[in-house]
BAROZA-312023 format. One record per residue (C-alpha): x, y negated, z negated; residue number from 1; residue in one letter. Coordinates in Angstrom, 3 decimals, padded with zeros to 6 digits. Layout:
N
{X: X	Y: Y	Z: Z	k: NUM	r: A};
...
! end
This chain:
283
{X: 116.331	Y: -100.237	Z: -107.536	k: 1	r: X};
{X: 118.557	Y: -098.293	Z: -105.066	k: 2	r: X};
{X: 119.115	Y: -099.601	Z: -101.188	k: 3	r: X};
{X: 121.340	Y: -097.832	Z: -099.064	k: 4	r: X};
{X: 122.105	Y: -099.217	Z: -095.692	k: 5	r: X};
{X: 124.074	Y: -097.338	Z: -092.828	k: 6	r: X};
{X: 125.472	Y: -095.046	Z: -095.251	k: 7	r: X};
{X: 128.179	Y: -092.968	Z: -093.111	k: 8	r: X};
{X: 130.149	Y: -090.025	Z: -093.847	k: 9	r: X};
{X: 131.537	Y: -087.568	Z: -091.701	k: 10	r: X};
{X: 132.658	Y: -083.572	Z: -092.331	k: 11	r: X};
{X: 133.853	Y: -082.226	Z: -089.717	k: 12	r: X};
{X: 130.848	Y: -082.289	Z: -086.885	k: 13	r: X};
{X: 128.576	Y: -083.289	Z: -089.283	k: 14	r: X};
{X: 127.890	Y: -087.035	Z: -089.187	k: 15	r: X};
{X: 125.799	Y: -088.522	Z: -092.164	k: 16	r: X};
{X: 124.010	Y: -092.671	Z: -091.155	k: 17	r: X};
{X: 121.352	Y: -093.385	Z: -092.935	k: 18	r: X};
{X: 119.263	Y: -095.940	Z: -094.821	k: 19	r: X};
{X: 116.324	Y: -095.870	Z: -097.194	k: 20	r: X};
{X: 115.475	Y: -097.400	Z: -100.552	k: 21	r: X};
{X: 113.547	Y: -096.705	Z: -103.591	k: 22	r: X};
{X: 111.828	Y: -099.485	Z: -105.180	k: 23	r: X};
{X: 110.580	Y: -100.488	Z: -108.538	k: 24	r: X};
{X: 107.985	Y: -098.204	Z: -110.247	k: 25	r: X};
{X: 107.731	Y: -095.908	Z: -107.375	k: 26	r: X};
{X: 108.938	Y: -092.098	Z: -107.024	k: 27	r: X};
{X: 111.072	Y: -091.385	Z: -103.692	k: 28	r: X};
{X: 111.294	Y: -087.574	Z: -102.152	k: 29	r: X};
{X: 114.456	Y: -086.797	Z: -099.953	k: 30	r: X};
{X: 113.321	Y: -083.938	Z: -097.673	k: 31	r: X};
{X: 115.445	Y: -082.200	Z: -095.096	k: 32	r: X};
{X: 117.046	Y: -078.636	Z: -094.179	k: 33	r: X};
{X: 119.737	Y: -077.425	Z: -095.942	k: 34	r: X};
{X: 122.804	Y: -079.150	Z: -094.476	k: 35	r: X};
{X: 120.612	Y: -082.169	Z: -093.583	k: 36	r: X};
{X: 122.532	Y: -084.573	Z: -095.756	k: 37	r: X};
{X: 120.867	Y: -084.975	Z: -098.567	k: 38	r: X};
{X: 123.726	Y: -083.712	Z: -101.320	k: 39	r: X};
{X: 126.075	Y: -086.100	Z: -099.616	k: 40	r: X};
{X: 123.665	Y: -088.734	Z: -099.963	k: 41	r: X};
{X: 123.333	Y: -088.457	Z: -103.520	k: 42	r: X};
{X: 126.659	Y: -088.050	Z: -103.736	k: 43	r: X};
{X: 127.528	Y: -091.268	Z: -101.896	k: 44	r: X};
{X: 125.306	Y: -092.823	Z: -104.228	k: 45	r: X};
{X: 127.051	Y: -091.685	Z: -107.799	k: 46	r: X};
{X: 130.602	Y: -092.200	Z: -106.325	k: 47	r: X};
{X: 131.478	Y: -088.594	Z: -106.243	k: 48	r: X};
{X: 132.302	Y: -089.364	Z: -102.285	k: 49	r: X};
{X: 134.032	Y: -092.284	Z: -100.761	k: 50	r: X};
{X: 131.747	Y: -093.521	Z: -097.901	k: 51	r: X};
{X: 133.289	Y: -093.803	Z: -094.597	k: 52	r: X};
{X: 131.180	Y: -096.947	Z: -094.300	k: 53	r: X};
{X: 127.532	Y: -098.405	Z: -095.389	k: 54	r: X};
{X: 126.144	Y: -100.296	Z: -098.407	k: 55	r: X};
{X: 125.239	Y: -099.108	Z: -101.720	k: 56	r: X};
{X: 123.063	Y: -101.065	Z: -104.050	k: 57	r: X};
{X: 122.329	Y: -099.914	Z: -107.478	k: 58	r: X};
{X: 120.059	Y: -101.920	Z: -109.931	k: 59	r: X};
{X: 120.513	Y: -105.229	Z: -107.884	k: 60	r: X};
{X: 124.253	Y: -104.659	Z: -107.695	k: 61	r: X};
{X: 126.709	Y: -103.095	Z: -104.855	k: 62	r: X};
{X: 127.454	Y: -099.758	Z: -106.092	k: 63	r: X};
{X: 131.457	Y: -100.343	Z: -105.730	k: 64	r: X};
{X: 131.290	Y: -103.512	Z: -108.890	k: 65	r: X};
{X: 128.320	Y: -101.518	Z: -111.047	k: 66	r: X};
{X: 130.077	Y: -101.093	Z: -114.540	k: 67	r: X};
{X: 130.396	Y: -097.768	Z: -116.781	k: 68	r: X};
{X: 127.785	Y: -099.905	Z: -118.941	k: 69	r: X};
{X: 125.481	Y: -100.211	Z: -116.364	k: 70	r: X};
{X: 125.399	Y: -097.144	Z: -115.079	k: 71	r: X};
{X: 124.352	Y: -095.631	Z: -117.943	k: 72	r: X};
{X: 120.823	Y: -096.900	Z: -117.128	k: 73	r: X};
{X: 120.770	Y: -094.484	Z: -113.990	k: 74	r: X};
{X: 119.557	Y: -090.908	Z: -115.200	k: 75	r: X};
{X: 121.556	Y: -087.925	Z: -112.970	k: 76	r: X};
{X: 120.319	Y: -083.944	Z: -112.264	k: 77	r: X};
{X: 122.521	Y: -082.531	Z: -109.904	k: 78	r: X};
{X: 121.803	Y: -078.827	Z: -108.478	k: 79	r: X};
{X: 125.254	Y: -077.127	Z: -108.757	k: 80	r: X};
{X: 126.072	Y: -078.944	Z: -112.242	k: 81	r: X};
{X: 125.230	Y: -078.714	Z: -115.693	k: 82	r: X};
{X: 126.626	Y: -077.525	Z: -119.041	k: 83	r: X};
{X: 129.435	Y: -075.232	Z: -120.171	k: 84	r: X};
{X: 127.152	Y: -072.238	Z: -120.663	k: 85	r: X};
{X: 129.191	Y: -071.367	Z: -124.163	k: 86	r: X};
{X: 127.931	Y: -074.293	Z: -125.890	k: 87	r: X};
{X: 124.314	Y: -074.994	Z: -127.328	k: 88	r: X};
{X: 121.801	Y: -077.384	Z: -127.911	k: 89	r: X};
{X: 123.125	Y: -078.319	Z: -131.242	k: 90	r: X};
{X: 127.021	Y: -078.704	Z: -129.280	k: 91	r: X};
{X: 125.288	Y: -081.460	Z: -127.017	k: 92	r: X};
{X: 123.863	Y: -083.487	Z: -129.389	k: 93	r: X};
{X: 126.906	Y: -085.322	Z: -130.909	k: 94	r: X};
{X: 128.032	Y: -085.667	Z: -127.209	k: 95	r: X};
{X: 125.218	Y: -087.020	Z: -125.971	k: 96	r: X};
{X: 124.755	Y: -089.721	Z: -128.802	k: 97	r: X};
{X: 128.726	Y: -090.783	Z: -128.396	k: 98	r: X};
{X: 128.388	Y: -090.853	Z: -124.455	k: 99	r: X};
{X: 124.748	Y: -093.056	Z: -124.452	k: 100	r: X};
{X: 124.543	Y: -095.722	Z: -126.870	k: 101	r: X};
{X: 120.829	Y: -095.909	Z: -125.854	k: 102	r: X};
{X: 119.754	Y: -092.098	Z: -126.305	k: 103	r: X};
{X: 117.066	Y: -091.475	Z: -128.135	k: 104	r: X};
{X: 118.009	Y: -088.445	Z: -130.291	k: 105	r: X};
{X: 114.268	Y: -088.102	Z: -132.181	k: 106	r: X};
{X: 112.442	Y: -088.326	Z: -128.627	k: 107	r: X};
{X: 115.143	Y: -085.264	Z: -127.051	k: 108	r: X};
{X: 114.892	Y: -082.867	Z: -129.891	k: 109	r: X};
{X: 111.340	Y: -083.656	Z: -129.610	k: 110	r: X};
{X: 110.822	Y: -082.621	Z: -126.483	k: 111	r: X};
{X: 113.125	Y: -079.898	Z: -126.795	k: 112	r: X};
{X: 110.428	Y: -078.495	Z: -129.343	k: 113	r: X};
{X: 107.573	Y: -079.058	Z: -127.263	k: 114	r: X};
{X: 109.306	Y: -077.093	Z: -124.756	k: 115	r: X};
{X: 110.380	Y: -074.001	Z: -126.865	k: 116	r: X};
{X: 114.111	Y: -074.579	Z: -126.356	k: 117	r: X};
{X: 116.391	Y: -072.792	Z: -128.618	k: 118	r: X};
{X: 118.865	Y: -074.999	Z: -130.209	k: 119	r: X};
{X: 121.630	Y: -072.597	Z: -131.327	k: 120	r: X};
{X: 121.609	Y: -070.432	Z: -128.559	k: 121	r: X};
{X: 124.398	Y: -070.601	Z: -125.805	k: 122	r: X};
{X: 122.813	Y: -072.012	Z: -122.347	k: 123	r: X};
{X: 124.019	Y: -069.201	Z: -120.410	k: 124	r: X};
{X: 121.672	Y: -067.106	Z: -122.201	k: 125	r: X};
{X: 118.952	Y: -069.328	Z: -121.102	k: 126	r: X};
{X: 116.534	Y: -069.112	Z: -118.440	k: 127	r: X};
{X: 116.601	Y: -070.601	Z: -115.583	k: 128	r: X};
{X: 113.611	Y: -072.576	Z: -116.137	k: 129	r: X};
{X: 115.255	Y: -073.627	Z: -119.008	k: 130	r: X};
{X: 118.511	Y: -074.382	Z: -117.928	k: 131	r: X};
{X: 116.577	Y: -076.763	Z: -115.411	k: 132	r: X};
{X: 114.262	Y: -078.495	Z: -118.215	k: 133	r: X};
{X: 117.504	Y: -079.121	Z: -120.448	k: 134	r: X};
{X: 119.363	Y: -081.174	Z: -117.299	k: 135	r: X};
{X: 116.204	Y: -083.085	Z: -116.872	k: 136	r: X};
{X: 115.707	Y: -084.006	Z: -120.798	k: 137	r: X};
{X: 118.994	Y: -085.422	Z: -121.183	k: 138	r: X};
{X: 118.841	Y: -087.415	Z: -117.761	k: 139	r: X};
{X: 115.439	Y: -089.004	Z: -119.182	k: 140	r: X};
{X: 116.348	Y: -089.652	Z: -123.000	k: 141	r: X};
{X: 118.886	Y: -092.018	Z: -122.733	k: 142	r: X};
{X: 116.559	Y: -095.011	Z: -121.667	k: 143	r: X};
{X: 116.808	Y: -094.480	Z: -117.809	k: 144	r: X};
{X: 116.074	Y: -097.095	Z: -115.304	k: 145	r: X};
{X: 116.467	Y: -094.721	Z: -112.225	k: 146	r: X};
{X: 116.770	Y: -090.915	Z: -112.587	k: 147	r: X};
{X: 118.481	Y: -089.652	Z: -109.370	k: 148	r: X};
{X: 117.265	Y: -085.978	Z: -108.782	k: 149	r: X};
{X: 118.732	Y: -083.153	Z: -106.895	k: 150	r: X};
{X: 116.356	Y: -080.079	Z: -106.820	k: 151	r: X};
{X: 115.616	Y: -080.284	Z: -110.028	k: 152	r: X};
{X: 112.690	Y: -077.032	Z: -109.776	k: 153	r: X};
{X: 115.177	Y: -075.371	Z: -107.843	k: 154	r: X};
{X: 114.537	Y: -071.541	Z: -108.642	k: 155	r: X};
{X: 111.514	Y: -072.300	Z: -110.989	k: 156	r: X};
{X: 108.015	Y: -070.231	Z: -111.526	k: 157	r: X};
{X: 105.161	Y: -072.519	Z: -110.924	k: 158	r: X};
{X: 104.485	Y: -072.903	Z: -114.429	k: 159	r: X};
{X: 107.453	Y: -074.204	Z: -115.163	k: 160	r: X};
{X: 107.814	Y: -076.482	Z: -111.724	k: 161	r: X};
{X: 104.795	Y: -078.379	Z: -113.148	k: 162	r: X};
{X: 105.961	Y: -078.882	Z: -116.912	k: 163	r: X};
{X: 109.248	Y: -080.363	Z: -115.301	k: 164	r: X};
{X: 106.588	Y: -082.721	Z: -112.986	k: 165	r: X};
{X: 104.494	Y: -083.661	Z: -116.251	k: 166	r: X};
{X: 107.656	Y: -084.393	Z: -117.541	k: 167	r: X};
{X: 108.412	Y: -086.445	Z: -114.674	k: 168	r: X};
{X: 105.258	Y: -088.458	Z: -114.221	k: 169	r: X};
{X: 105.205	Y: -089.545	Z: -118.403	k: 170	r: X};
{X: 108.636	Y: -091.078	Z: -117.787	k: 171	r: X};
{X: 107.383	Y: -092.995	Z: -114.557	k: 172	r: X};
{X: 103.764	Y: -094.073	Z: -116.896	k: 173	r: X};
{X: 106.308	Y: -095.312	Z: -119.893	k: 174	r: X};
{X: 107.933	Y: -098.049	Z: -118.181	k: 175	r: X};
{X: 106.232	Y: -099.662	Z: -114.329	k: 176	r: X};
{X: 110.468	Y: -100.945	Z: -114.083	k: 177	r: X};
{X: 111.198	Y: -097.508	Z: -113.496	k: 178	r: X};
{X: 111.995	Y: -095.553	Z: -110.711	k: 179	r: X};
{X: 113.122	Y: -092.147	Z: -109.326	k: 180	r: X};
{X: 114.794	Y: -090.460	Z: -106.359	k: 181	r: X};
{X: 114.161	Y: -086.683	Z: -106.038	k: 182	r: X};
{X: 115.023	Y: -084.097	Z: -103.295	k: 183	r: X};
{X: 113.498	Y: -080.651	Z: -103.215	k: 184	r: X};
{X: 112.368	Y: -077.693	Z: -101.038	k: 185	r: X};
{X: 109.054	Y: -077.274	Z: -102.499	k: 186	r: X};
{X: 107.037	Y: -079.659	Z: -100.503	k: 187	r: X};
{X: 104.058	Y: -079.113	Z: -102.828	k: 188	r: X};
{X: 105.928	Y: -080.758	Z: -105.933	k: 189	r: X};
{X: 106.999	Y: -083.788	Z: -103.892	k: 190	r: X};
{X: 103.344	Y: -084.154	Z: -102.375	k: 191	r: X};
{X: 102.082	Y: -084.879	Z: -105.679	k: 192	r: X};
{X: 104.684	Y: -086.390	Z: -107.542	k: 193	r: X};
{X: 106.144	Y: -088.806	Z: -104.998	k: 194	r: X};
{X: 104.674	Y: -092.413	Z: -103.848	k: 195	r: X};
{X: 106.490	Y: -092.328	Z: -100.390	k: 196	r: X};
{X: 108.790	Y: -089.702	Z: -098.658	k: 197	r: X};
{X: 111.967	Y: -089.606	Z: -096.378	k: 198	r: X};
{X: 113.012	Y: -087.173	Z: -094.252	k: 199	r: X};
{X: 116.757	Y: -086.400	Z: -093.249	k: 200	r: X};
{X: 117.699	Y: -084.087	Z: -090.256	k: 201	r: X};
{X: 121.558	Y: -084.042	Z: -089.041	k: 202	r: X};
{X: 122.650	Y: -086.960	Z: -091.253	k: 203	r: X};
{X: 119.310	Y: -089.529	Z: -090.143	k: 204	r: X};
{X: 116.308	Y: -090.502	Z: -091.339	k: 205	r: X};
{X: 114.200	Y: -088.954	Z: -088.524	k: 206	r: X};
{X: 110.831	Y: -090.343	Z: -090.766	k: 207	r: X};
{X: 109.362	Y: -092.455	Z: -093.474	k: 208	r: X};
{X: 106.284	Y: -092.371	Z: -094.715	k: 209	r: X};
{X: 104.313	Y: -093.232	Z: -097.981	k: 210	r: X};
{X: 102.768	Y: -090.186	Z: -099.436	k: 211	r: X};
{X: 099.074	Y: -090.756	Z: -099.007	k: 212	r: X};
{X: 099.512	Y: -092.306	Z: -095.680	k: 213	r: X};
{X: 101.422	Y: -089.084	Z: -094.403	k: 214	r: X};
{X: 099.083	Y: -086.195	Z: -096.195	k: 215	r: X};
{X: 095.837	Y: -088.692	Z: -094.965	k: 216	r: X};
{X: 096.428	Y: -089.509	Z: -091.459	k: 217	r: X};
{X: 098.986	Y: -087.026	Z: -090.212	k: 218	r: X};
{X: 097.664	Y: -083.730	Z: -088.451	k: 219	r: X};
{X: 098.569	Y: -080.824	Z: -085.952	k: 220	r: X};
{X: 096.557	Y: -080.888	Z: -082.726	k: 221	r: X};
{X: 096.440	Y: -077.323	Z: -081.218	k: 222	r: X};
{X: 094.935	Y: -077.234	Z: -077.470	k: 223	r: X};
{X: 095.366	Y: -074.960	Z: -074.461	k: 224	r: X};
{X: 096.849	Y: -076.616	Z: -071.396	k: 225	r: X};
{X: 093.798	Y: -077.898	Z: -070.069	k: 226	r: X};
{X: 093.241	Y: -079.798	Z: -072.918	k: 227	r: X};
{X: 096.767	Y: -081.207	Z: -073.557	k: 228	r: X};
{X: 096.509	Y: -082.517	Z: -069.318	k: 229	r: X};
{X: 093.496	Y: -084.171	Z: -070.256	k: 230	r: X};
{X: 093.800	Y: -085.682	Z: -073.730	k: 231	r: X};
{X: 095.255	Y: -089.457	Z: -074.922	k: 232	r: X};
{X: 098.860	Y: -089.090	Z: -075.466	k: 233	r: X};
{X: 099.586	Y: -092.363	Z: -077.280	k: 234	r: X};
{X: 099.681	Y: -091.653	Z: -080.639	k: 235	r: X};
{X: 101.363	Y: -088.110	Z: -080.336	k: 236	r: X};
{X: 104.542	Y: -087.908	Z: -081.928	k: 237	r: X};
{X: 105.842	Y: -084.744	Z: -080.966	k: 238	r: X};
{X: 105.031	Y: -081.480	Z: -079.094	k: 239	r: X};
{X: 105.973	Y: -078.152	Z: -079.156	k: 240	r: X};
{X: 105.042	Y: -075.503	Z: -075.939	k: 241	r: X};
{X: 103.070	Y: -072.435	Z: -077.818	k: 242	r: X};
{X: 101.618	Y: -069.234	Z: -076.086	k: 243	r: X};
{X: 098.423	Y: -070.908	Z: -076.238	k: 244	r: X};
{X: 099.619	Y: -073.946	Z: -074.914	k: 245	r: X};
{X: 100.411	Y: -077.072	Z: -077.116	k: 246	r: X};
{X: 101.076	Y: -077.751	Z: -080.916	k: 247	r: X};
{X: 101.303	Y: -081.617	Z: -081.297	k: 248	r: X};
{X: 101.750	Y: -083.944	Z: -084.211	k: 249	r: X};
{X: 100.043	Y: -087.099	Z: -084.614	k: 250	r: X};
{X: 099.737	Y: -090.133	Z: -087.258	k: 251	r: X};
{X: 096.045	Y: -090.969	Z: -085.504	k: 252	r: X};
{X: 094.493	Y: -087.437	Z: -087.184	k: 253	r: X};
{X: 091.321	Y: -089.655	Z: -087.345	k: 254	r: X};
{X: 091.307	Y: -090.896	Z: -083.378	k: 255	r: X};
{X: 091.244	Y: -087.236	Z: -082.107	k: 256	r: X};
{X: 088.729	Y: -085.852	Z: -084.355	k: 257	r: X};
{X: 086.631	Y: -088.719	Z: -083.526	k: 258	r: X};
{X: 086.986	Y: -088.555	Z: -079.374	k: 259	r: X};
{X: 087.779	Y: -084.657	Z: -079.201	k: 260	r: X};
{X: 085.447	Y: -083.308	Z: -081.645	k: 261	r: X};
{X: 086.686	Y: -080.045	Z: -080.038	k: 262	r: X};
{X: 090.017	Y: -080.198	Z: -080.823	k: 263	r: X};
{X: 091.480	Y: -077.803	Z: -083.395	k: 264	r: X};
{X: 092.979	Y: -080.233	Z: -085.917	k: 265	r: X};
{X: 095.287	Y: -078.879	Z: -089.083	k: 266	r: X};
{X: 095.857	Y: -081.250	Z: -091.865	k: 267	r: X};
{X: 099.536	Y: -082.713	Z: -091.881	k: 268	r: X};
{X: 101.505	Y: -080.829	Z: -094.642	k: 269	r: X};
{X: 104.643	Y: -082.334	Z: -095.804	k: 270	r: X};
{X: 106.021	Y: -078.573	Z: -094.190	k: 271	r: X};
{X: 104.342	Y: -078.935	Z: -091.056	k: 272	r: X};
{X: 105.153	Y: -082.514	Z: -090.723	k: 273	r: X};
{X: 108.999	Y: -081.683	Z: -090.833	k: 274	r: X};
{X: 108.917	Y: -078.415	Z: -088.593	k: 275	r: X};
{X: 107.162	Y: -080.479	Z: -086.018	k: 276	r: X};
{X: 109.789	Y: -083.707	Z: -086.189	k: 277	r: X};
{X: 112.866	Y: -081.001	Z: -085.945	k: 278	r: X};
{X: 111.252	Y: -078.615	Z: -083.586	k: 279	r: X};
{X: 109.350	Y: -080.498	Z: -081.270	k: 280	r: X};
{X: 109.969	Y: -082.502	Z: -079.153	k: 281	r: X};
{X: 109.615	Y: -086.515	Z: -078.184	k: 282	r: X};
{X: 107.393	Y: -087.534	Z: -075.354	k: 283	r: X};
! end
């Protein structure tokens, strides 16, 4: 649904080159730093930026010959955009309905309802948490193909973080041709909403991963320095020196709990995962 291939951009010292893809009927997380790369990505991707260089294919097509028409099938929640804060729900509406042939006014106003959004009163009076449902109710009732997501539970409660993910997951179960690319900080909301997970650091994919694979098999070894002289090194990703001695991560959590039942072995958060690829080190 969305391939990007050597996507470059530069700012100054900061050097964006990176590929990934999101495929049919599967939800894609963008994790990384601030700064990492992944507003210019999505960026990139809408045509907000000119690349410096790369591929862009959206829906089967290259991103530069995609029609107005066609990209009305692509859903977009940006995190510094939204609406004029002096209009309301009822203002939208009409403007909605004349900008996507395909929205579905009875299913928005619907949902609107279920969600206790006021409908004549102006959006800067709203929430946050409602501010952030409203963007993602108009990216998902126009028919979507691919929703392209930019911190959409930015500044939520938790309550309100998992009425946007139900949300979410009912448009993925509607329609298997769907498909959705979503960056956050909260690694808790990608680890159960998305199928498979990149991370960006300094403009590059430094790791990709699907989701079960990487919260299954991916672990933190922590041993002393007689232990770290002494144990298999192979499947060790990265290390990082600690007063104790070593924090390492693996993708063989299963290997060293079997043959160092010793070992002190943390499960492989999607956090701990990306503090160990930055931090640490490469053998």
């Amino acid at each position: 649904m969305l391939k990007i291939e050597n996507l470059r951009k530069s700012y100054g010292t900061f050097q964006l080159d990176c590929s990934m893809e999101v495929l049919q009927g599967r939800v894609t997380g963008l994790v990384g730093q601030n700064g990492a790369g992944k507003s210019t990505t999505f960026k990139a991707v809408l045509g907000l930026i000119v690349p410096d260089g790369g591929e862009i294919e959206i829906l089967g097509k290259d991103s530069r010959q995609i029609s107005a028409r066609e990209r009305q099938q692509l859903g977009v929640v940006l995190s510094n955009a939204g609406f004029s804060g002096y209009l309301t729900i009822g203002d939208i509406v009409p403007v909605i309905d004349s900008l996507y042939p395909q929205f579905d006014k009875a299913f928005f106003l619907e949902q609107v309802k279920r969600f206790g959004l006021p409908t004549n009163q102006k959006i800067k009076e709203f929430s946050t948490g409602m501010k952030a449902k409203l963007k993602v109710l108009v990216a998902i009732s126009h028919r979507a193909r691919l929703l392209i997501l930019d911190e959409p539970t930015a500044g939520l409660d938790v309550v309100a973080r998992d009425e946007l993910l139900e949300l979410l997951r009912e448009f993925m179960d509607q329609d298997e041709n769907r498909g959705i690319l979503v960056s956050s900080h909260i690694s808790s909301d990608l680890e159960t909403l998305c199928d498979d997970i990149y991370m960006i650091h300094d403009g590059k994919i430094i790791l990709h991963e699907d989701t079960d694979v990487l919260l299954d098999n991916y672990g933190v070894l922590k041993m002393d320095e007689r232990q770290y002289a002494e144990i298999e090194k192979r499947y060790i990703l990265r290390r990082r020196k600690e007063s104790f001695g070593y924090s390492c991560l693996t993708n063989q959590k299963r290997f060293y709990s079997e043959n160092y039942p010793k070992l002190a072995i943390l499960k492989g958060s999607i956090d701990e995962v990306i503090m160990m690829m930055i931090r640490g080190e490469a053998l």
